[in-house]
N, C-alpha and C positions, 0 to 999 in steps of 0.2 A: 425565550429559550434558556436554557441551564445548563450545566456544562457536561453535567452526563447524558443529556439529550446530545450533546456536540459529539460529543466523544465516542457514540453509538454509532452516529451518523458517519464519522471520520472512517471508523473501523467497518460498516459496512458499504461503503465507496471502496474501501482499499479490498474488499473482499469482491464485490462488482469489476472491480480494474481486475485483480488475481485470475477471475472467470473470463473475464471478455479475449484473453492472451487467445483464448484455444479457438475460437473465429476468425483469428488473422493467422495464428500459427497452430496446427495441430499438432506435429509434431513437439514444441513447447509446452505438454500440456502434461499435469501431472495427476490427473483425475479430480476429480472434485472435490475428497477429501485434503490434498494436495494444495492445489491451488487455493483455496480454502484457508489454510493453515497458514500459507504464504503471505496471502495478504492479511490477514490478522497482525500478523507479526510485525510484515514491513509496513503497513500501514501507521502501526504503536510504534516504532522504533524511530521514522522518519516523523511523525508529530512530535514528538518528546525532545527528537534532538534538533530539530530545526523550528519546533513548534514559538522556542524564545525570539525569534525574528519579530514575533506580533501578530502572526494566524493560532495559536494555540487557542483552548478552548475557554479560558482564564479570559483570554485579552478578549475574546469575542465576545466577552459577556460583560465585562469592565467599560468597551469603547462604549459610547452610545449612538455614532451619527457613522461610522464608518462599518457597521456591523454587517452588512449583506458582502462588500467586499472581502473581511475577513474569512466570510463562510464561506465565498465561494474556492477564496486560496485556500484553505481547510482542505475542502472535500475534492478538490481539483489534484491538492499534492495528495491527497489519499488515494487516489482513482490511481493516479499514474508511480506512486509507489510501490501497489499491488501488479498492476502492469509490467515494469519493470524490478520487482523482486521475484517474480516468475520467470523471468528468463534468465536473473543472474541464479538462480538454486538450481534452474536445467540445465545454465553452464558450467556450475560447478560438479553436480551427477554427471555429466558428459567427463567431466578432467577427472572425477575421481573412478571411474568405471572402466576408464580408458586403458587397454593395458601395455606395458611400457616396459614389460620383458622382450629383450632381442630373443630371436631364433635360431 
């Protein structure tokens, strides 16, 4: 495998984790387009910045004997990325929608 084959993979777990929110939480859910976008994003954002740990897409193509474990921390922090960046962008729409003029 290669690393843009990895990196496809990562972003599409974190797009799968983004979607699966709306089966445990409906109300969580930001339409498809939405959720969608969410996990793109936090799925690149949490590989890139914690990817140097040694699950990035680099190291998993570098290691040679340890490489199914790195794939599965890969695509595991990717799933639950997207899972939970869907709920931190519906709490943040909930605090900024919220209105907080007295009466």
């Amino acid at each position: 495998m290669n690393e843009g084959l990895i990196a496809l993979l990562s972003i599409l777990f974190g797009i799968l984790g983004a979607n699966s929110i709306v089966y445990f939480r409906k109300e969580s859910s930001l339409a498809l387009k939405g959720n969608t976008l969410v996990g793109v994003f936090s799925s690149v954002f949490i590989i890139k910045s914690f990817g140097r740990l040694g699950f990035d897409p680099t190291s998993i193509v570098t290691h040679s004997e340890d490489q199914i474990w790195l794939l599965a921390a890969n695509l595991s922090v990717s799933f639950f990325s997207g899972l939970f960046g869907v709920l931190l962008a519906q709490k943040v729409i909930m605090w900024a929608t919220k209105d907080n003029n007295p009466r």
